[in-house]
N, C-alpha and C positions, 0 to 999 in steps of 0.2 A: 449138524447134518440131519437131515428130516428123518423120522423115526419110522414112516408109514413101508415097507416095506414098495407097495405097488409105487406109490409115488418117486421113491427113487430108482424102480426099474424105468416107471415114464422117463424121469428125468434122463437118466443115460443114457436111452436110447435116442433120446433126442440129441445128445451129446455126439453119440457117436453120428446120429444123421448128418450134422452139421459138419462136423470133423472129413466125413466122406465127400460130402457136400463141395468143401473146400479145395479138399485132396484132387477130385473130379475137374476142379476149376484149371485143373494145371495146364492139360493139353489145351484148354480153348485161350489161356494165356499168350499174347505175341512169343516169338522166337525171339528171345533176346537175353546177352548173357545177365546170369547172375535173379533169372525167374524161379526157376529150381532148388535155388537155395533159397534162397527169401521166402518160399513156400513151407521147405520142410524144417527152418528154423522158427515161423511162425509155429506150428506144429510139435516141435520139439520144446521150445518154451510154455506153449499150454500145458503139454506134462508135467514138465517141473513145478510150475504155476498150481498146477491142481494138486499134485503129493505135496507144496511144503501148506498147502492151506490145509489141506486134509489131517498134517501131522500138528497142524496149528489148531485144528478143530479140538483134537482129542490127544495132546501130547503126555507120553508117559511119566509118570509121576517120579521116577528117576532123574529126568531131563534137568537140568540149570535154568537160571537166566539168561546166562553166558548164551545156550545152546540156543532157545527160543528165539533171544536177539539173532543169532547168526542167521536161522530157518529166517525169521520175520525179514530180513534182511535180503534173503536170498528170494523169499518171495516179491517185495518190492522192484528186487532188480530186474527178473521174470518179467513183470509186469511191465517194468520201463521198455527192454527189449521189446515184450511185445508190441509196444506203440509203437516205437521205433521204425520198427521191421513194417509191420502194418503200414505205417507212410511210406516205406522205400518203395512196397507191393502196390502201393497207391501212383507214385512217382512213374515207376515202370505201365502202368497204364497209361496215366496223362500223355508220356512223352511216345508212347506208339500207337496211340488212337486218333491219328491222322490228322487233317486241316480241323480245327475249330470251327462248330456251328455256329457260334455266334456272328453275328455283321461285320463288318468290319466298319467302324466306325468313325475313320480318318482321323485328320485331327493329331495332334498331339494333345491329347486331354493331360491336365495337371501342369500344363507350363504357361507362363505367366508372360506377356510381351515382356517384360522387365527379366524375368528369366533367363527367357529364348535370346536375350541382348547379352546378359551376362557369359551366355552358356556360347554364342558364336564369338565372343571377345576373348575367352578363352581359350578356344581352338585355333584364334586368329593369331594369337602369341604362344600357343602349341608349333604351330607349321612355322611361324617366324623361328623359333628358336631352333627347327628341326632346320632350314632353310640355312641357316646363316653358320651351324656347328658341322653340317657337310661341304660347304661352302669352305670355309674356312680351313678344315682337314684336309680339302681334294688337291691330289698333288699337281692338278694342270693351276690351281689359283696359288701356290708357293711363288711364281712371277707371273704376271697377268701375259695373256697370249688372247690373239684376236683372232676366233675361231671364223675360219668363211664358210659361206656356202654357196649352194646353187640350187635352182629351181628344179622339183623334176615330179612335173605336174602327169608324168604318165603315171606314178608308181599311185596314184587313186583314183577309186569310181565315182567320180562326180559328173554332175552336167558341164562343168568347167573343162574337165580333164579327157569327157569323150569327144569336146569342140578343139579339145589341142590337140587330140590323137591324128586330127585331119588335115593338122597345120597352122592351126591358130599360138599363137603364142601367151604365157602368161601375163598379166597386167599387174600381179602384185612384185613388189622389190624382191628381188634374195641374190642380189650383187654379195660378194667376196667382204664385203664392211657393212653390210646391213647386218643390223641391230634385229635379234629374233623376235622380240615384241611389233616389228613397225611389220613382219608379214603375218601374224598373229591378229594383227588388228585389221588387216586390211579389209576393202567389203568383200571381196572374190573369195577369203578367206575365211573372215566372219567366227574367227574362234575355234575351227575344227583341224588340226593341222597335224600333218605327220612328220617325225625328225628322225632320218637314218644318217647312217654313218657306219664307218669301219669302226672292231674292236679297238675301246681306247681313243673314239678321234672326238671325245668331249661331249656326246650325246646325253648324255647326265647332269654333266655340270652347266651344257648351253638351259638344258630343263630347270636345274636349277635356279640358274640367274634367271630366268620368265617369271617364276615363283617369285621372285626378289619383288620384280617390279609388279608382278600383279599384286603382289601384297601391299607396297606401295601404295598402290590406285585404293587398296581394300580401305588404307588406313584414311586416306581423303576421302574417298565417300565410301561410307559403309550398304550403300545402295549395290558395291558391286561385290561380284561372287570373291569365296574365300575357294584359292588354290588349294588342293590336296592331294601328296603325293599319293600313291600308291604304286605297288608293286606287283606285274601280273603273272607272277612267277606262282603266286601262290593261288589261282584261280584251278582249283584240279578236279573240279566235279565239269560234266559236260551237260547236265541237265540243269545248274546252276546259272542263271540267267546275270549276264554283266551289271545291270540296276541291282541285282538281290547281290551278286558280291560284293559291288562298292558298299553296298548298305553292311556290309557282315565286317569288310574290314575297315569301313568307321567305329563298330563300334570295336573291332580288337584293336585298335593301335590309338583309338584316339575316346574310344570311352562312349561313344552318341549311340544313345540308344535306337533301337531301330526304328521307331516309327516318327522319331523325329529326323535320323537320316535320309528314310524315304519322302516325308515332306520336305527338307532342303533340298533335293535331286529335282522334285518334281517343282518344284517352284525356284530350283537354281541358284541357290545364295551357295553353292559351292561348286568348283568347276576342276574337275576331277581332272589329275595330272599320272597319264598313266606306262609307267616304265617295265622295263624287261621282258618285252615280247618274246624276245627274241632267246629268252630264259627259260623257257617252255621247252617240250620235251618237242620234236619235230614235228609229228603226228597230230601235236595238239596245237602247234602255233594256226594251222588251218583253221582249225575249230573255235580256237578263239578268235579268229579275224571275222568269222561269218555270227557270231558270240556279240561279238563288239557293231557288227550291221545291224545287227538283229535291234540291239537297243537302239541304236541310229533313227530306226525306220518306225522304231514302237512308239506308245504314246508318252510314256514314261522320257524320251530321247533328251541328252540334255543341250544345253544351247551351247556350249562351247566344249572344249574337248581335246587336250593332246595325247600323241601314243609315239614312244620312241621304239626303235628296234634298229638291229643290225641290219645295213644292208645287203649282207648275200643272204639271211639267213629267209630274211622277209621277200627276197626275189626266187626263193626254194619252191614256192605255194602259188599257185595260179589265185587265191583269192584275194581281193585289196578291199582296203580300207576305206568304204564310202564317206572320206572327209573332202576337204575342200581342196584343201591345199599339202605340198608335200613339199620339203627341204632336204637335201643331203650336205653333210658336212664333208670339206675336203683335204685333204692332205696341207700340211703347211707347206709355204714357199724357204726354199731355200736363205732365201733374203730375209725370212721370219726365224729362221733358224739361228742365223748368224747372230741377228740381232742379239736375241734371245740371252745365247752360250756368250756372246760380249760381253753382258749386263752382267750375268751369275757368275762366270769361271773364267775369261779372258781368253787370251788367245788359243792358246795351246791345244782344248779340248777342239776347238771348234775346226783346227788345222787335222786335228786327227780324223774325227770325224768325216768331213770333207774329203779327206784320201783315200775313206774306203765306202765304195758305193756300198755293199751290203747294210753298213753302221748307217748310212746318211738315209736309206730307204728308209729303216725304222723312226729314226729320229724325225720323221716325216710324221708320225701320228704324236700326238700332246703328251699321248700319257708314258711313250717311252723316251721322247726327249724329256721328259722331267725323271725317269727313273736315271737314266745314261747321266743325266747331269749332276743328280745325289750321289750314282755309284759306280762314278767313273775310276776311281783309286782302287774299286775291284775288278776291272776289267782287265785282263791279259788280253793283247793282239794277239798275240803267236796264239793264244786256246781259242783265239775269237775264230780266225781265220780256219783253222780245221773244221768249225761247225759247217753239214752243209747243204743244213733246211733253214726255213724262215721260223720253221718251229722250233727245231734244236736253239736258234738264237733267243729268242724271244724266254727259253725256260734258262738260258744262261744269264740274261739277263735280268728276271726275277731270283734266279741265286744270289747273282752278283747283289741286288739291291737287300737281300733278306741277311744275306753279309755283313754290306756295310749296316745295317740300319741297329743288328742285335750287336756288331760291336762297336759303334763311332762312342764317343765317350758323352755322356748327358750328365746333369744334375739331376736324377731322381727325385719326383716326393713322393715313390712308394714305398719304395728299398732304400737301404743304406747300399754302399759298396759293397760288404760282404754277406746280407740277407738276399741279395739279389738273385733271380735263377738261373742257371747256367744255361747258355745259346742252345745247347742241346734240350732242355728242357723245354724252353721256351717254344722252339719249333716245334717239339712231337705234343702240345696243349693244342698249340695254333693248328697244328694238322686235323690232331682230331676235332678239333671246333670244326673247321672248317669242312669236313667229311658227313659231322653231323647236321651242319645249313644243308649242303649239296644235298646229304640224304630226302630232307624234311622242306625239298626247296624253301628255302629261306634264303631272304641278302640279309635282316636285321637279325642280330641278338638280343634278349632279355632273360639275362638269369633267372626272373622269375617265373619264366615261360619254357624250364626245362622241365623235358614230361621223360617217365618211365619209360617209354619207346625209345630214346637213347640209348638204352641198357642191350649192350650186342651180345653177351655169353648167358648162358642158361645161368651159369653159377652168379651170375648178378642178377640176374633178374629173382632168385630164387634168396638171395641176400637180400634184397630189398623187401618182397613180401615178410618175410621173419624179422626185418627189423621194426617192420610198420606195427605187429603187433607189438615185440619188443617194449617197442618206445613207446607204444598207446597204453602199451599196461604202466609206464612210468608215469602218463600223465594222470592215469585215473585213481591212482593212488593219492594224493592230494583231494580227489575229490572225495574218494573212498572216506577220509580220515577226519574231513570236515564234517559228512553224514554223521559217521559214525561218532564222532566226540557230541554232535548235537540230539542226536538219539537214543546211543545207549548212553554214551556216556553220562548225562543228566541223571541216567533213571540208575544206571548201574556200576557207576566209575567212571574214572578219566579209562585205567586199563581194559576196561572191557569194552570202552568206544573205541578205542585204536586196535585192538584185538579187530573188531566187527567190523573198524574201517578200515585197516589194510587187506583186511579179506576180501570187501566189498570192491575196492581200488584195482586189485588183482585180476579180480574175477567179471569187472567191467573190462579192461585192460586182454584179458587175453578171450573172453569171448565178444566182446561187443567189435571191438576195432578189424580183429579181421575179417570180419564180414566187409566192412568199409576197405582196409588195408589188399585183402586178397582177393578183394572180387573183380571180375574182367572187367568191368566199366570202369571203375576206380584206377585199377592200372592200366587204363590206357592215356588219363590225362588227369592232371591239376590243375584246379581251378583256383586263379585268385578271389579273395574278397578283400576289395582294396577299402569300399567307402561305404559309409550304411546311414540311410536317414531314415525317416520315420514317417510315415504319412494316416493319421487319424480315419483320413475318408476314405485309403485303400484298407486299412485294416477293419472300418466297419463292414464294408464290400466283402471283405474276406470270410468275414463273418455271417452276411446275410446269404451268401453264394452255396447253394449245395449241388456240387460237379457231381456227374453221375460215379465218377470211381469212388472219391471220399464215403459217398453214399454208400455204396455197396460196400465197401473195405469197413466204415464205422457201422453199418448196421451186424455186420456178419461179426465183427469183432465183439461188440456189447452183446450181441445173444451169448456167441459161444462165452463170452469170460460171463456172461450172468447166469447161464446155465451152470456152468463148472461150481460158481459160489454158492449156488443155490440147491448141488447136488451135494457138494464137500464140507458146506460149512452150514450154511442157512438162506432162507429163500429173499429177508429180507438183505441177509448180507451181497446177492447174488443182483439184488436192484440196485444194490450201490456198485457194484460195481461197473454196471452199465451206464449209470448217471455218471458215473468220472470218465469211463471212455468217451462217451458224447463229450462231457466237456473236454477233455484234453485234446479230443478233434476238432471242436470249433475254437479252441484258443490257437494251437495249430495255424489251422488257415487265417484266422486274423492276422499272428504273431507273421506269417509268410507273406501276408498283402501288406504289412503294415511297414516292414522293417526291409528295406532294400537298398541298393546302391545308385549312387546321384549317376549323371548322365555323361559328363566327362571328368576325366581326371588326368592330371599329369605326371609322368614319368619323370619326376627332376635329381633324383639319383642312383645306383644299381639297387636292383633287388630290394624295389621298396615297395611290390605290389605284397612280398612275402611276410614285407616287416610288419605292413599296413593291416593282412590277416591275422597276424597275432594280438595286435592289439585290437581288431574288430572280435575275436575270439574271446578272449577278455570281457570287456564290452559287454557281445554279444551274452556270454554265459549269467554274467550278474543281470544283467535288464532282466531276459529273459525265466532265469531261475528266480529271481525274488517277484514277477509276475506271476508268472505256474504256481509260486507258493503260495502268495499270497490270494490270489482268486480260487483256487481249488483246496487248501486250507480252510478260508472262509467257509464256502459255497458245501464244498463235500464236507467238511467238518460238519457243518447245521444238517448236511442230511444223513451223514453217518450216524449223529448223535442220535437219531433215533433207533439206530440200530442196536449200536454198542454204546457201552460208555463215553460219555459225552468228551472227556478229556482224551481217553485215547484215542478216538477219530479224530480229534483236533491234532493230536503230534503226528497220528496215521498220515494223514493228509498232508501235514503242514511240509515232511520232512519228502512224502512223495514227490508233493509238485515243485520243490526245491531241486532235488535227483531229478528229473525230468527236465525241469529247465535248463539244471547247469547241463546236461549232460545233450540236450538238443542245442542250447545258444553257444558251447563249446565245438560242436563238431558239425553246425550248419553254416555258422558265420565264420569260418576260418581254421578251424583246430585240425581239422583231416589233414588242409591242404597245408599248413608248416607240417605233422608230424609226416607226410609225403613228401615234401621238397626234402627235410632235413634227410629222412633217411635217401633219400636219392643223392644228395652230395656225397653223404660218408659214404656209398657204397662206392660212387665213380671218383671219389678221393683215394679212398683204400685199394682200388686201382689202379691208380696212377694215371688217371684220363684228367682229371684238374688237380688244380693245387687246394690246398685248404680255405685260403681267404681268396675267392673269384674273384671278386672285384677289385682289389689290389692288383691281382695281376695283369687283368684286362686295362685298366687306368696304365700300368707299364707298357703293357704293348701298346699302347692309344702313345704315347710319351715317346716309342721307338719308331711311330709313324707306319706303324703295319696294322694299325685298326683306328677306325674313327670311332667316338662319342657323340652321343647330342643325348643330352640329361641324365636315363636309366639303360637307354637303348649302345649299342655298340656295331660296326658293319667294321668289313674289313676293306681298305680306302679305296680298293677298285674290284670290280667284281672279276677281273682277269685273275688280280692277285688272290682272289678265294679258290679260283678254279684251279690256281696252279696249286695250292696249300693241301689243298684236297686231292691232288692227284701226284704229292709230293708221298715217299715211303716214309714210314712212321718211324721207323728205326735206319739212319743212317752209319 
């Protein structure tokens, strides 16, 4: 510590300026959770930071090794925190300092025509495999059924459809046995086409099979666009523009990054397929019709384009849909019925049926002549007949099918006969699944995509913050133990490095994670990291870039921690300290430009975005930890040496940017988000909201024909049948 009396009053009060300096920065900080701590933990760790150097400077001749090691230890950790902290305070700028000044410079820079071939060949067998496993599941294609329709050119705003308003008639087909592709194609048509129908009269599955054969066409020339479903249930902002949501949910379901989503849009190699208007909240289906104009008529608009919805629900709204053309699907014929109920079940059902007009109305729409015909052995006449709404029917016969289906007798392969879970279980899972889509509009599932906002009682929600430190201090004890055996342990014992590293482990463990574990950003959503490459020329970029936050956040950071060193210990110790923040900030943003996630990925089994994080965690921590070592070991080693002892700057450094790395490549690249998903199972396991092994049980209900599959994804086989699940009581 400097001996000059005035020079360490200079010094301080510079410290404290700076300190104020900081403090002062709070209010002009955006509003946003989780500013306020990140402020006074930076703050909080400088003090610690400052007493254990200052008791390092001049430590009582009493003290141990043992103790030294611990303080030295607890200083380093200080120090890690602070970086840490410092880039979240960094992070919280970036992402609330509005549009980016820089150009925007189109382009997908970084992808290679051989690339961009690879990378549409793979989404081309993404949407086949999604195409053909819903396909397959849907219970109107269990016997094939020839869905008709008919023309009804009023229900859009086209120049077509204002010359029919006068009497003109349509010129494209949509007779009773036309084929949906031949009025898809037609020129009056040209690609833009709307498909209504009643709840259940095949609206999904007609979109489906279009899917089938446009991909067909995709796979003979790849000149033509690749189909992609989407689902517009989940478009919930209204300042959100229909091009920037396609683009947003290419890249959550299908991995494309954005700027190559919005060059395929605008140049068309994908032709957006878009379902459940009519899934919207009422208020909003308007908003999205004039949503969906809006891109029609902009520059961006794309060249082909479907949209299904329910017919009453889309004749609720004076606005339409300026496409070309429009279909409605209609009731089956009686003489389709017959056929049908011959093929699958013989006489008897279809003799029933036919006697009673109420049952024969229903069986009029596809999806409950295929329920009536699975769960006909649950149907009582005599309870049928007392029913006497069309709605009361319609929820008896979704009883009836969820009857048959949880007891008809299967070959399991996920359960034995007696590991299997009891009917009553099995509905009150499916309920609450099903309560929580409805909640979070959602039709598709992915385990790996269950977020803390599930969590409906205080006491879980409040379970889950306590587990996340919990478990976070279970994970950093391994880390703890490794420092510490390579630290003290060399210099002092095997026992006094596991001494210093279970301490270290501990003390990472229940201060560092819940800052990440309990802060409002963190619990409102988990983030996968499924796939990680490496790009040499972004991480030069990263490194030659100085953003105006990192700027301010590392200049403010290196004074005050070189002031602190250079008050408490020494002035040259106080320049190395600076010289290592700089560098741990420009390894930082290289290590972030360099190291990211490839552009699509697939989903080919449950909960493998979570599995795929743990082993990117992994990974992530060794790359990154024996880099931080090894460059700031070297680098701060040679400039420490001038300070202090040549060898102990070298272990100083070497064993810092070790802890730093494992401890940023563990919890940037994936560690947060398993030690968050896991504690959110146990919490809604310990609950009784799922079972222990999800995906088992999901693969059973996929097995009992009350949920579909396609790879990691799960839906429940009609979206009637979600509605009813969800508005079914949880305890019967």
């Amino acid at each position: 510590m400097p001996d000059d009396p005035l020079l360490r009053l200079l010094l301080g009060a510079v410290v404290a300026a700076v300190l104020g300096w900081l403090l002062n920065q709070l209010p002009s900080l955006p509003q946003v959770p989780g500013r306020t701590f990140s402020v006074l933990r930076l703050a909080f760790e400088l003090v610690i930071l400052g007493v254990s150097l200052s008791w390092l400077a001049n430590p009582p001749e009493s003290s141990s090794e043992k103790t030294k090691a611990l303080v030295e230890a607890l200083g380093i950790l200080c120090l890690v925190f602070f970086t840490i902290d410092a880039s979240q305070l960094v992070n919280i700028l970036r992402r609330n300092a509005g549009p980016s000044s820089e150009p925007d410079r189109g382009g997908t820079a970084g992808i290679s025509p051989k690339q961009e071939y690879r990378i549409l060949k793979i989404l081309q067998e993404e949407v086949k495999k999604e195409v053909k496993g819903r396909l397959s599941g849907s219970l109107h294609n269990k016997v094939h059924l020839a869905l008709c329709m008919k023309a009804q050119p009023k229900q859009v705003d086209s120049p077509l459809a204002r010359g029919i308003k006068i009497g003109m008639q349509p010129h494209y087909p949509a007779t009773p046995r036309t084929n949906v592709i031949e009025v898809f194609e037609h020129p009056e048509v040209a690609g833009k086409l709307l498909i209504l129908g009643a709840p259940g009269a095949g609206k999904t599955t007609m979109l489906l099979d279009l899917a089938k054969q446009l991909l067909a066409r995709n796979e003979e020339d790849f000149e033509q666009p690749i189909p992609v479903l989407l689902d517009l249930s989940s478009w919930q902002k209204d300042e959100q523009s229909i091009f920037d949501w396609v683009v947003a949910q290419l890249n959550l379901r299908h991995r494309v990054r954005a700027d190559v989503g919005q060059r395929w849009l605008r140049e068309q190699k994908l032709l957006p397929l878009l379902d459940g208007l009519d899934e919207l909240a009422s208020e909003r289906q308007a908003k999205c019709v004039e949503a969906i104009n809006a891109w029609l008529q902009s520059d961006e608009r794309p060249g082909r384009v479907v949209v299904c919805s329910r017919l009453k629900e889309y004749e609720s709204h004076e606005a339409s849909l300026n496409l070309n053309g429009a279909i409605c699907l209609l009731p089956l014929e009686q003489s389709q019925i017959k056929e049908y109920l011959l093929r699958v079940t013989g006489p008897e059902l279809w003799q029933s049926i036919a006697s009673d007009p109420a049952l024969l109305d229903l069986a009029q729409t596809p999806l409950f002549l295929s329920i009536i015909t699975l769960a006909h052995q649950e149907i009582s006449l005599p309870e049928w007949h007392q029913l006497a709404s069309s709605q009361e029917r319609q929820r008896y016969l979704f009883d009836a099918y969820i009857r048959r289906m949880l007891e008809r007798t299967i070959k399991s392969q996920e359960y034995t006969e007696h590991k299997k879970p009891t009917s009553e279980k099995t509905r009150y899972w499916l309920i609450w699944l099903a309560q929580r889509l409805k909640a979070g509009n959602q039709t598709e599932f992915l385990i790996e995509k269950m977020q803390p906002t599930w969590l409906q009682e205080r006491s879980q929600k409040r379970a889950y913050q306590i587990g996340c430190v919990l478990i976070g201090g279970l994970v950093g004890v391994p880390i703890g133990v490794l420092i510490g055996v390579l630290r003290s342990g060399l210099m002092f014992g095997l026992k006094s490095g596991l001494t210093s590293g279970l301490t270290f482990g501990l003390m990472f463990g229940l201060m560092f994670v819940p800052g990440v574990g309990l802060g409002p950003r963190q619990m409102d959503e988990i983030s996968v990291v499924e796939t990680l490459s490496w790009s040499w020329k972004k991480a030069w970029s990263g490194l030659c870039r100085i953003p105006i936050p990192e700027l301010r956040i590392g200049l403010l950071s290196g004074l005050l921690s070189g002031l602190l060193g250079s008050l408490l210990v020494d002035p040259k110790f106080g320049a190395m300290l600076v010289l290592m923040l700089a560098l741990l900030f420009r390894l930082r943003l290289g290590l972030r430009g360099g190291l990211s996630g490839l552009e699509v990925e697939r989903k080919a089994t449950p909960n493998q975005g979570i599995r795929r994080s743990a082993c990117n965690a992994v990974c992530g921590a060794l790359i990154v930890g024996l880099m931080f070592s090894l460059i700031i070991g070297m680098v701060g080693g040679l400039i420490s040496g001038l300070v202090v002892e040549p060898i102990v700057a070298l272990r100083f450094m070497l064993t810092t940017g070790l802890v730093i790395g494992l401890i940023i490549g563990l919890l940037q690249y994936g560690g947060i988000t398993c030690i968050q998903h896991f504690t959110l199972r146990l919490v809604l396991w310990q609950s009784g909201n799922i079972p222990w092994n999800y995906a088992r049980f999901l693969n059973y209900a996929t097995e009992r024909l009350l949920l579909q599959r396609v790879g990691g994804s799960y839906r429940f086989t009609h979206d009637l049948l979600r509605e009813h699940f969800a508005q079914m009581p949880e305890r019967s």
